[in-house]
C-alpha positions in Angstrom: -2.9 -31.3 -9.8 -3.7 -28.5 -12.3 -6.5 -27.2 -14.7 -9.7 -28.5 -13.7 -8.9 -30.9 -11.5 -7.5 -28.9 -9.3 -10.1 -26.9 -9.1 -12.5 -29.2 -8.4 -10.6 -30.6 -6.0 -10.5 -27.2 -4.2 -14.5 -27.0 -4.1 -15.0 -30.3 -3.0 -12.8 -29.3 0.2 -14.5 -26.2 1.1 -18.0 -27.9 0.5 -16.0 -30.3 2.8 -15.1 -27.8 5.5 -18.7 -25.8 5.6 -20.4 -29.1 6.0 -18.5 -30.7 8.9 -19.5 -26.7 10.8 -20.5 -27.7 14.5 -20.0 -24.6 16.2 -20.4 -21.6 13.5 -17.0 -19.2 15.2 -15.8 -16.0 12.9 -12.1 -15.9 12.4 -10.2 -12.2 12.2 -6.2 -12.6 11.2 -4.2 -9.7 11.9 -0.5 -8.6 11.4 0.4 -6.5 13.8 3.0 -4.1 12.8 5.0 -3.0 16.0 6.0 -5.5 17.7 5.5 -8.2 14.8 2.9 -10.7 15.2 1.0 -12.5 13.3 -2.6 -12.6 15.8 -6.1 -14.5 15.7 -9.2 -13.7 16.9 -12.1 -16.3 17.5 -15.6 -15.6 17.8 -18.5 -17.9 18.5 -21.8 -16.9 20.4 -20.6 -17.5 23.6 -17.2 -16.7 23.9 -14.0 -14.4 22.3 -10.5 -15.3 22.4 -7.0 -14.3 20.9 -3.9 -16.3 20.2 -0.6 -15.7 18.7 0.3 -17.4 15.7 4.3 -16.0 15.1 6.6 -13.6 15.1 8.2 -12.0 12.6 10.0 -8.0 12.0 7.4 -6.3 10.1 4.2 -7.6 8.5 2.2 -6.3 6.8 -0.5 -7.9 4.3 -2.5 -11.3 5.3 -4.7 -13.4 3.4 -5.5 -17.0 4.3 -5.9 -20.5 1.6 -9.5 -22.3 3.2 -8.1 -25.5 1.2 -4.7 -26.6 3.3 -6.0 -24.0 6.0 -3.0 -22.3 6.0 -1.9 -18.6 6.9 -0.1 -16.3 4.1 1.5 -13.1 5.0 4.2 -10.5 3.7 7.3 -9.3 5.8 9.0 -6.3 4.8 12.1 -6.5 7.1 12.3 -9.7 6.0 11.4 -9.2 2.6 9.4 -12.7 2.5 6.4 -13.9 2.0 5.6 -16.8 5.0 3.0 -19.3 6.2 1.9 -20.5 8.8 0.1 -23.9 9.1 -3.2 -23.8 11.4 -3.2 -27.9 11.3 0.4 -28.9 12.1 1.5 -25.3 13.8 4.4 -25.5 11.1 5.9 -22.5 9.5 7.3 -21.8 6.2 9.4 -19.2 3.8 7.5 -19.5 0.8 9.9 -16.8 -0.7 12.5 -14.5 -0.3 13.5 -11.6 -2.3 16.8 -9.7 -2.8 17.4 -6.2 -0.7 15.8 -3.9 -3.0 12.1 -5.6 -2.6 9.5 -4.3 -1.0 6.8 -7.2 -0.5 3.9 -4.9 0.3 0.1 -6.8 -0.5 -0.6 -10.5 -0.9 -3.6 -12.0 -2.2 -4.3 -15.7 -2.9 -6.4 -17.6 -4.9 -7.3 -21.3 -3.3 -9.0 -22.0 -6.6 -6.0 -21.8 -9.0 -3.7 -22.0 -6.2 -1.9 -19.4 -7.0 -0.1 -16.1 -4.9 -0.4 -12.7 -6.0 1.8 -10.1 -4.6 2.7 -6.1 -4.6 6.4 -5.7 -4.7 6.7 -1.8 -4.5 10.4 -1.7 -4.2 10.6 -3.0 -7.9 7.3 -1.5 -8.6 5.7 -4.9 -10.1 3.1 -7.1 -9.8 4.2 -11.0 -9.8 1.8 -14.2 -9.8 3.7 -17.6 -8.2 2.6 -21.0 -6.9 1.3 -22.0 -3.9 4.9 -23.3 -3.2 6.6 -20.6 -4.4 7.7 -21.4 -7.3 6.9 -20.3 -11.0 7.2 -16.7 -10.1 6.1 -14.7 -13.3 6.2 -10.8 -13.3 2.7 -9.6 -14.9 2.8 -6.1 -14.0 5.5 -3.8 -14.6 4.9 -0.5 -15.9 2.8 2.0 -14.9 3.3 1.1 -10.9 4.7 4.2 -8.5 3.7 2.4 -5.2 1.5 -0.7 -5.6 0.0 -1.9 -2.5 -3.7 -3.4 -1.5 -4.7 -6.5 -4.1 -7.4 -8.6 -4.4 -8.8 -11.1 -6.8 -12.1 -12.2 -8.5 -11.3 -15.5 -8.7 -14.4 -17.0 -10.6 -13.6 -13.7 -13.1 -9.9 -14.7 -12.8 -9.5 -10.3 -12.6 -7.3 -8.7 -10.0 -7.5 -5.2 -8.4 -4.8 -3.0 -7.1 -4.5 0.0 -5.0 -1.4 2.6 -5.9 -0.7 5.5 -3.4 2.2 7.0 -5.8 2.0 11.0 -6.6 -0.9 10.4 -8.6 -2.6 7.6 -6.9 -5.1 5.2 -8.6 -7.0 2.1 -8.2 -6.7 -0.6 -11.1 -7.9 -3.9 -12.3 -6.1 -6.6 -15.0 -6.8 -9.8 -16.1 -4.5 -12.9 -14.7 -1.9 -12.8 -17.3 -2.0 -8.6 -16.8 -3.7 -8.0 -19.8 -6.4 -5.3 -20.2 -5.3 -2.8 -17.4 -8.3 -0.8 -16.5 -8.0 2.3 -14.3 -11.0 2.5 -12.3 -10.2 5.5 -9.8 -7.8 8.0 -10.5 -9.1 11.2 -8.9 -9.5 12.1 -5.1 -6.9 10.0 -3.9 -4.1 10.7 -1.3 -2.9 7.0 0.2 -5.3 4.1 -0.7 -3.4 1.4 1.4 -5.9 -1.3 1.9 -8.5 -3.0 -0.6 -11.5 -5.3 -0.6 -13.8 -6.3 -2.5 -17.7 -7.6 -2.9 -17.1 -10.6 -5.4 -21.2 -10.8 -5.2 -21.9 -7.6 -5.7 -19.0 -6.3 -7.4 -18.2 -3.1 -5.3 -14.5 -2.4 -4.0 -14.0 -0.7 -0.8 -10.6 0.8 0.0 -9.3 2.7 2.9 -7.1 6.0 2.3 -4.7 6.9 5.2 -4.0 10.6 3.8 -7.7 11.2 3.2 -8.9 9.3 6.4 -11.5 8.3 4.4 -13.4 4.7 3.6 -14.8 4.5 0.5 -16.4 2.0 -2.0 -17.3 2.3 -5.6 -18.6 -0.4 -8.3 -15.7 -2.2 -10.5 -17.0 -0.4 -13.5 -16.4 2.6 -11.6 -19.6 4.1 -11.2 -21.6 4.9 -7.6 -18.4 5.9 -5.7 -19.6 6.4 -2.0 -18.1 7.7 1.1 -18.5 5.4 3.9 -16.9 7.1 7.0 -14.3 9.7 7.6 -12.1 10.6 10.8 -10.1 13.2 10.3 -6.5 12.3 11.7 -7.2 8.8 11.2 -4.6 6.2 9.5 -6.0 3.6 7.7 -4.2 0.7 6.9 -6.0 -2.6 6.1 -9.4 -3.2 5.0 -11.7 -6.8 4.5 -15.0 -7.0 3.6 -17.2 -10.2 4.9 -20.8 -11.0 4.8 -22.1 -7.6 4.5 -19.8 -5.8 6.8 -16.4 -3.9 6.7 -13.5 -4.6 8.7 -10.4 -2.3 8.9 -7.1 -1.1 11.3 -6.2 2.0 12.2 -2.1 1.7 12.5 -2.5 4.7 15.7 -5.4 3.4 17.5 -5.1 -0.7 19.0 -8.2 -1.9 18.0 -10.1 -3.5 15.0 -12.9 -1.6 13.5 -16.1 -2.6 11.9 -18.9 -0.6 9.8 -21.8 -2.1 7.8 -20.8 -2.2 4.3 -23.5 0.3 3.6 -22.1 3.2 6.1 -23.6 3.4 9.4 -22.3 2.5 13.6 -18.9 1.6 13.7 -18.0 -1.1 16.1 -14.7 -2.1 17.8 -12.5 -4.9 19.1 -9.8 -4.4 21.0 -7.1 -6.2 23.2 -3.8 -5.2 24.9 -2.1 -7.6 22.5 -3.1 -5.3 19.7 -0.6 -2.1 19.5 -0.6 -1.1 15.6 -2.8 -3.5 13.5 -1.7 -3.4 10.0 -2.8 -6.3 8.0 -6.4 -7.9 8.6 -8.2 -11.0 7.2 -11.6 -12.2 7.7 -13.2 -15.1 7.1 -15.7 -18.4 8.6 -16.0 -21.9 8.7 -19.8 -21.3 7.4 -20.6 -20.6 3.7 -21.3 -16.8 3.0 -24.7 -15.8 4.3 -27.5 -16.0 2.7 -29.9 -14.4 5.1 -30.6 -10.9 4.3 -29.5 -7.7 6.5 -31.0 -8.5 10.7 -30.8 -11.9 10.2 -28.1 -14.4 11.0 -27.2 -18.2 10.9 -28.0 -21.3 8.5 -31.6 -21.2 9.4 -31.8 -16.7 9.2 -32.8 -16.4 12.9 -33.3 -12.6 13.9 -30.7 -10.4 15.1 -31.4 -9.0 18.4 -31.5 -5.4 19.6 -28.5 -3.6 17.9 -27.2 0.0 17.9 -29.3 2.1 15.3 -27.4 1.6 12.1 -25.5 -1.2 13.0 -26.2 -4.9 12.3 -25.5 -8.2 13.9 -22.5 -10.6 12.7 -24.1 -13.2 10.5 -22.4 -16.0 11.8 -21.9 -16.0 15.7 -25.3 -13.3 15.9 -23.2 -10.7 18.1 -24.2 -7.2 17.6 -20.6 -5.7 16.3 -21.6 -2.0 17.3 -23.1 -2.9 20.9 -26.7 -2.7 21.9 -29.4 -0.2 21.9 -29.9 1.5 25.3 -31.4 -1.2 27.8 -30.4 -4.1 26.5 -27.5 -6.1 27.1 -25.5 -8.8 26.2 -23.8 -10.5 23.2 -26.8 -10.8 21.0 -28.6 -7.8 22.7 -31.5 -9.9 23.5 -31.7 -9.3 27.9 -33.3 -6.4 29.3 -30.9 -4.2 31.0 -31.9 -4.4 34.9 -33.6 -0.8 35.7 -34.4 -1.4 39.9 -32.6 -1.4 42.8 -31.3 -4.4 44.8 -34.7 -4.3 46.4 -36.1 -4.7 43.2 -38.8 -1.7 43.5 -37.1 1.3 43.6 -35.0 2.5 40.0 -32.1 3.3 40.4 -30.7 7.3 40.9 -27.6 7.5 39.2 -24.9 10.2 40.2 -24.2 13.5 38.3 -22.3 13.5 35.0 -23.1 9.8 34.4 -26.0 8.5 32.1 -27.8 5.6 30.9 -29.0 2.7 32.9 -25.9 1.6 34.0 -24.9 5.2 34.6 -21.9 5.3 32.7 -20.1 8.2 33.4 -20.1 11.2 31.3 -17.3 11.9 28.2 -15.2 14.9 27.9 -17.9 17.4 27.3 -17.0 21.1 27.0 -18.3 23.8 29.5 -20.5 23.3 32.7 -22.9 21.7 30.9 -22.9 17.9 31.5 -23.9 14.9 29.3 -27.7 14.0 28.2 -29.1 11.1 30.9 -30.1 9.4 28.3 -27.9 9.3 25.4 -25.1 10.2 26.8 -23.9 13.3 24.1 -22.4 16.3 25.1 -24.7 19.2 24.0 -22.2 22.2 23.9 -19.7 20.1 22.2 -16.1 18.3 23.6 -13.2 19.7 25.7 -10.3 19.8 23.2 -8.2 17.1 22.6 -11.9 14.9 23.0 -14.1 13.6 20.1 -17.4 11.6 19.0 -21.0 12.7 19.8 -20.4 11.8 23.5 -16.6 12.8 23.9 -15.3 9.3 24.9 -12.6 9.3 22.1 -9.1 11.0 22.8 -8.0 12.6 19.4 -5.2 11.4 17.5 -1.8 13.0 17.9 -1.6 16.0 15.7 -4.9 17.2 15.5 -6.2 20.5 17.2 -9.3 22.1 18.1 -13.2 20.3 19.3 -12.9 18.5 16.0 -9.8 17.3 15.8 -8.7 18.4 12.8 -5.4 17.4 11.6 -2.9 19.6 11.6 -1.3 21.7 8.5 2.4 20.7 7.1 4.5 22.4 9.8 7.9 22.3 9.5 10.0 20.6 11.6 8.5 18.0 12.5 7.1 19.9 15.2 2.8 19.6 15.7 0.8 22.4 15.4 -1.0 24.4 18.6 -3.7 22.2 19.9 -6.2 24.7 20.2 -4.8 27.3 17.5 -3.7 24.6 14.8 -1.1 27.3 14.1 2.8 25.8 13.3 5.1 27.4 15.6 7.8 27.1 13.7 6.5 28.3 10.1 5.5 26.1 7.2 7.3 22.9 5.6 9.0 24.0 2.0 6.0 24.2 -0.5 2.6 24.9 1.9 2.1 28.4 3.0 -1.2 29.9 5.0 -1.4 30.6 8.5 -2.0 27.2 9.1 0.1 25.6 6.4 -2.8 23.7 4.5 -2.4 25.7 1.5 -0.3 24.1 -1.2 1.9 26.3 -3.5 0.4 27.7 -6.7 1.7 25.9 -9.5 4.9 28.1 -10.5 6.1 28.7 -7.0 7.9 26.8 -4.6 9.9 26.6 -1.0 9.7 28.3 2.1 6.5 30.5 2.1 6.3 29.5 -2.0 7.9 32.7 -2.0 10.0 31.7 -4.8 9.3 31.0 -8.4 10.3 28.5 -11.0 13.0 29.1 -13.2 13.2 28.6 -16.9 11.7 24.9 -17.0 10.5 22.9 -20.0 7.7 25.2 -21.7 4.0 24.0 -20.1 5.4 22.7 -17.0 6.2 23.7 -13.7 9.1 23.2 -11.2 8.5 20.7 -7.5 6.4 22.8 -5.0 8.9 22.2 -2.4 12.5 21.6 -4.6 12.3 24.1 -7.2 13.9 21.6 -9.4 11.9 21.1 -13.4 11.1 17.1 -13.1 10.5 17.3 -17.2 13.5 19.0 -17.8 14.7 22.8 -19.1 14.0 25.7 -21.9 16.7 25.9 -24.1 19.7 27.7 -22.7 19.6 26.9 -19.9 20.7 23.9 -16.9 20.9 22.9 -13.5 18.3 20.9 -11.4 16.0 24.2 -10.7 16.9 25.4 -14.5 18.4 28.3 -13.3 22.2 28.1 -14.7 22.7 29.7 -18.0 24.8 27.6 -20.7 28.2 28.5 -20.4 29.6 31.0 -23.1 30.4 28.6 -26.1 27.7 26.0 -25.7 23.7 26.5 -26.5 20.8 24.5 -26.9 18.8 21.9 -24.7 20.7 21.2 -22.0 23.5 23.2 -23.1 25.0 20.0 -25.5 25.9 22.4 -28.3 28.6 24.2 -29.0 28.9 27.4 -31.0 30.2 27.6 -34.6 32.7 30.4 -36.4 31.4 33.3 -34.6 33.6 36.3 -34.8 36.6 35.9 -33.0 35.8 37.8 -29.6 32.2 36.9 -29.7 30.2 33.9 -28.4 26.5 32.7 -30.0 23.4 33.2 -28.2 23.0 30.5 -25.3 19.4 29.9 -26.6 19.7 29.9 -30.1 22.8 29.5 -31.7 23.0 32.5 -33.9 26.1 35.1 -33.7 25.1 38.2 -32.9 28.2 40.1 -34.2 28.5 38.0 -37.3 30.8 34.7 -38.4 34.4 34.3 -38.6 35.7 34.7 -42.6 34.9 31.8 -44.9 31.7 31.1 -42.9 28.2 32.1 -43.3 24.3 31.5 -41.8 22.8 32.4 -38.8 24.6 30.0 -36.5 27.8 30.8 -39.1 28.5 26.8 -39.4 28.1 27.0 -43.4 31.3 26.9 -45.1 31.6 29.2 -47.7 34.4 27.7 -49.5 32.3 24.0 -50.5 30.6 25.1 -53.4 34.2 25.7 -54.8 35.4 22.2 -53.8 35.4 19.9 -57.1 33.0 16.2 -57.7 35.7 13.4 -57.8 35.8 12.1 -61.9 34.3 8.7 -62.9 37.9 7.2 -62.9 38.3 8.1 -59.0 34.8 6.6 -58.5 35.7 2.8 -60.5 39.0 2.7 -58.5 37.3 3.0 -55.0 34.3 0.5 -56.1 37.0 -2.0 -57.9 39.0 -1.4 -54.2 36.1 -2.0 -52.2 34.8 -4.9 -53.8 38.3 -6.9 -53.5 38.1 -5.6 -50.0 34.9 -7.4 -49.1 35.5 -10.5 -50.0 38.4 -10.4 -47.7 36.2 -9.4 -45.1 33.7 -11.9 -45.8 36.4 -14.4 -45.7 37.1 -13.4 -42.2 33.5 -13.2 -41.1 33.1 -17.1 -42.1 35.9 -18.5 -40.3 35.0 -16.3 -36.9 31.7 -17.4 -36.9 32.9 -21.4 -37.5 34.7 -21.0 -34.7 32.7 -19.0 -31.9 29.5 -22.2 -33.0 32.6 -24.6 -32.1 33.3 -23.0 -28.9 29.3 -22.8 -28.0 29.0 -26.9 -28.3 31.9 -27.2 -26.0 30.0 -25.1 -23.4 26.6 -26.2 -21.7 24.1 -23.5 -21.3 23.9 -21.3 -18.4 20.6 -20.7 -16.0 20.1 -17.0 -15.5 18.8 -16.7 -11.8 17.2 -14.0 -11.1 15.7 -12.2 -7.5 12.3 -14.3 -8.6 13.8 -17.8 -9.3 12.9 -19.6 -6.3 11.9 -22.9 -7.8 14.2 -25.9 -5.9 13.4 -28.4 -3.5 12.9 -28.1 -0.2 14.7 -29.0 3.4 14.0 -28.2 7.1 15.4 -25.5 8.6 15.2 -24.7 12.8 11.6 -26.0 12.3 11.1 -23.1 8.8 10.7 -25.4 5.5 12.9 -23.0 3.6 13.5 -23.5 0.0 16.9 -24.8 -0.9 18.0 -22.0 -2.5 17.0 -19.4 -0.3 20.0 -16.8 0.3 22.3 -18.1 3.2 22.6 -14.5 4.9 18.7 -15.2 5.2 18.9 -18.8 6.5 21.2 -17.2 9.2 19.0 -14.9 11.0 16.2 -17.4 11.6 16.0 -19.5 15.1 13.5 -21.2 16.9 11.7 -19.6 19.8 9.9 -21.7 22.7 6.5 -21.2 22.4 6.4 -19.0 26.2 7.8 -16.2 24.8 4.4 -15.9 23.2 2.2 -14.8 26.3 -1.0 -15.8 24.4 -3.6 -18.6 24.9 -3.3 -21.9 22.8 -0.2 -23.7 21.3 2.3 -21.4 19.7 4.4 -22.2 16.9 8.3 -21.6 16.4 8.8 -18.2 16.0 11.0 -16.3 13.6 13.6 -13.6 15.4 16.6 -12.1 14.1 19.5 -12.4 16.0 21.4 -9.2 17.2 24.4 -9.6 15.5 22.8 -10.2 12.0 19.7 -8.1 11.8 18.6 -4.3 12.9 15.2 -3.8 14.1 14.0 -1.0 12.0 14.0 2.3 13.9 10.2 4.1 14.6 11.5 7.1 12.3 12.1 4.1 9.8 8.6 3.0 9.8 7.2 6.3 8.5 9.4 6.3 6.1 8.4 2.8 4.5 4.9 3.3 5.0 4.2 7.5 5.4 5.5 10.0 3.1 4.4 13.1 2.2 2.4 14.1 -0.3 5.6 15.4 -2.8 
């Protein structure tokens, strides 16, 4: 089905689906970078669990299709995009790209039934069916690193997130028409982004900033939501008022009212460095406004300050407020003894009515009985306003601070924040935060540009003139003069009749000591000796045009009968398909339990087998799983990972 019918078809099944709700449960998908899994988390009011849906090598991006129910995610070992069937536990290869792709976000619209995806090895944008086929390329210029997309699919716009050298956040039409840059300033690394369709606000998290951030599409009321310093952010999903995101160094899900305020978390052994993360429920979108929760808007119960309950299971997602308990926060905490009389004494260094024990607070002074924060402040290494959270690796000092660029690899002094061994090429200061000033560069920026391009400026850390050199001169850093008999940009010209014994000026041209004899001008390439040489008479002019004309009918003669014969030729022949890296239209066959497109590559086909579902230690059915086989495919290394996903700034 297409057009219209199709998409009516699509929202008579998800009227379908949120009518036939029994028990309202809240679904989070995640991709789980190292090891890689593709993991589910159920919610309902009385109970949490987590399954395992597959295995893959690295993925990254998730999005889910309400209509067929069906799980959608990239791989970037793989270099596929894959599905996972939540009915019949089937998998699939929807496509696969050649080595030089880079399948970074995914985004689908169950509407138009169509698959967007970031490809930031190829630096495009590229819309496809549901099957994976009718793969058309709509964005290709103006991309660096493409990443986080997601649609408007009643507006039939989609919005991108770019963490190149000058990142930005952008929006198109369908067909990639009408590219509007909505953020370009204050970026470092916006991986993930979501978006309010409702409200139209995008949120995005930036891994380089450590920041969470949201702004409307027209690109006014940009807000700050949260920052951490040392934080990586990765994915990002906003549902019924509330943000979701991962942190790629800390194993849990996060979550933060989509206005700013108490962030809660999720957390289970199984998750070890969430990347990807999709929300959604098998409820329409709320309608009940901020405390309430449910079909009929029943009242949250006692929250966190600035936190708010789920709106579909009615769990408070931040915890409670001191002395109540449960899920929903609705039981009084217990206050009395066993006896039932007497309250309870808790212990030194603990607080609170359950006397939880203190954080990591710094000096003798111990934790506030009742709230539990530390009032001098946290041991180092120890964060948040009661010293519970260990900081991340590479930070220093009570605030946990990231650390400067410090070269080697090595971190910096985790009280000090000083490098010990010196600054990475391009940062200087005593704790190597300071970039070099434009015109400088290296170790120290002790060292300054050479003779680049007038109005520009040589790499901070290189030295070399990315927009090329002044005249005269050459080399990557601009710093090799033109050789003696060549001048010029680049140094492609060569020097005229200078005086014998004499070269011209590498920049200019011009001979210094004057031109050879018979030869004049500043550069001495005029020769003298034309204004004596004589016009050729009328007569020499007829016999050249009489020559040429009898000439080209000759040649036209030979013209004809090539062409006659390279059309015969072309009948013979039947016309070649050009197949190209997004040609994956074919029918389909089974393959070890993958429905893999019949032209899929073979080296591909060879590294898939089927897995028995144990060596999932999860709850519920799993699924055949997708593992490479020693002898065809490397794991990547952890130093590899970085490299895909973290670079530095230049």
């Amino acid at each position: 089905m297409v057009g219209k019918y199709a998409t009516l078809y699509a929202c008579l099944y998800l009227h379908q689906i949120y009518a036939n709700v029994e028990i309202p449960e809240l679904t989070i998908l995640l991709s789980n970078w190292n090891p890689g899994r593709i993991l589910k988390l159920s919610f309902n009011r009385s109970a949490a669990r987590i399954s395992g849906l597959a295995n893959g090598l690295r993925p990254v991006a998730i999005d889910y299709d309400p209509v067929e129910e069906r799980v959608y995610w990239t791989d970037v070992a793989l270099r596929a995009i894959l599905a996972r069937d939540l009915n019949d536990n089937s998998n699939e290869i929807i496509l696969s790209l050649k080595s030089n792709a880079t399948l970074d976000g995914i985004a689908i619209d169950s509407i138009a039934r169509k698959i967007f995806y970031t490809d930031t090895g190829n630096d495009v944008i590229v819309s496809l069916n549901m099957n994976g086929t009718g793969s058309e390329i709509i964005v290709d210029s103006g991309l660096e690193e493409p990443r986080g997309i997601v649609l408007h699919e009643e507006n039939r716009k989609m919005y991108w997130s770019d963490w190149g050298r000058n990142a930005y956040i952008a929006s198109a039409n369908y067909d990639g028409t009408k590219i509007n840059r909505i953020v370009t300033t204050g970026l470092g690394w916006p991986n993930g982004l979501t978006m309010d369709r409702r409200n139209g606000i995008l949120y995005w998290c930036d891994s380089l900033k450590h920041t969470l951030e949201s702004v409307q599409v027209d690109g006014t009321s940009r807000t700050l939501l949260l920052q951490e310093l040392g934080a990586r952010y990765f994915g990002i999903f906003f549902h019924d008022g509330v943000i979701y995101y991962t942190d790629r160094n800390r194993r849990t899900v996060f979550n933060i009212p989509s206005t700013g305020g108490t962030t809660g978390t999720m957390s289970s052994p199984h998750i070890t460095t969430p990347v990807g993360i999709h929300v959604f429920s098998n409820r329409k979108p709320s309608e009940c406004p901020a405390g309430q929760y449910g079909d009929d808007c029943q009242q949250c119960g006692n929250c966190k300050a600035r936190s708010v309950c789920e709106k579909t299971t009615g769990q408070c997602l931040a915890g409670c407020a001191d002395g109540y308990k449960g899920s929903d926060c609705r039981h009084v905490q217990d206050k009395t003894s066993a006896a039932g009389t007497t309250p309870k004494a808790c212990p030194a260094n603990t607080y609170g009515p359950d006397c939880a024990p203190c954080g990591m607070c710094a000096g003798v002074v111990t934790c506030s009985k009742v709230g539990g924060t530390c009032p001098a402040g946290c041991q180092l290494g120890w964060t948040g306003d009661k010293c519970d959270r260990a900081c991340l690796p590479n930070t220093y000092g009570a605030s946990c601070e990231p650390c400067g660029q410090c070269a080697g690899g090595v971190h910096c002094d985790k009280s000090s924040g000083l490098c010990p061994n010196g600054c990475q090429d391009g940062w200087s200061g005593s704790l190597c935060k300071t970039q070099c000033i434009p015109g400088t560069y290296g170790a120290g920026c002790l060292s300054f540009c050479s003779h680049c391009k007038t109005g520009t400026v040589c790499h901070q850390i290189t030295g070399e003139c990315p927009a090329g050199c002044q005249q005269g001169w050459s080399g990557a850093k601009c710093d090799e003069e033109c050789k003696p008999g060549a001048y010029g940009k680049n140094c492609a010209s060569l020097c005229s009749h200078c005086m014998l014994g004499s070269v011209c000026n590498h920049v200019t041209g011009q001979c210094p000591n004057g031109c050879q004899s018979g030869w004049s001008g500043d550069k001495c390439d005029e020769d003298m000796q034309d204004s004596t040489k004589q016009e050729p008479s009328n007569a020499s002019v007829l016999i050249v045009v009489i020559a040429a004309s009898a000439g080209g009918v000759v040649l036209l003669i030979i013209i004809a009968v090539v062409a006659v014969v390279v059309l015969t030729r072309r009948k013979r022949q039947p016309r070649q398909k050009t197949i190209n890296q997004y040609d994956t239209a074919g029918p389909s066959r089974l393959t070890s339990g993958y429905l893999v497109p019949s032209d899929q590559c073979p080296a591909y086909l060879g590294i898939m087998r089927s897995t028995h579902p144990s060596r999932i230690h999860f709850d519920v059915a799993q699924a055949d799983a997708y593992l490479p086989m020693s002898n065809t495919t490397r794991q990547p290394k952890q130093e590899e990972e970085d490299h895909i996903y973290e670079t530095p700034v230049f």
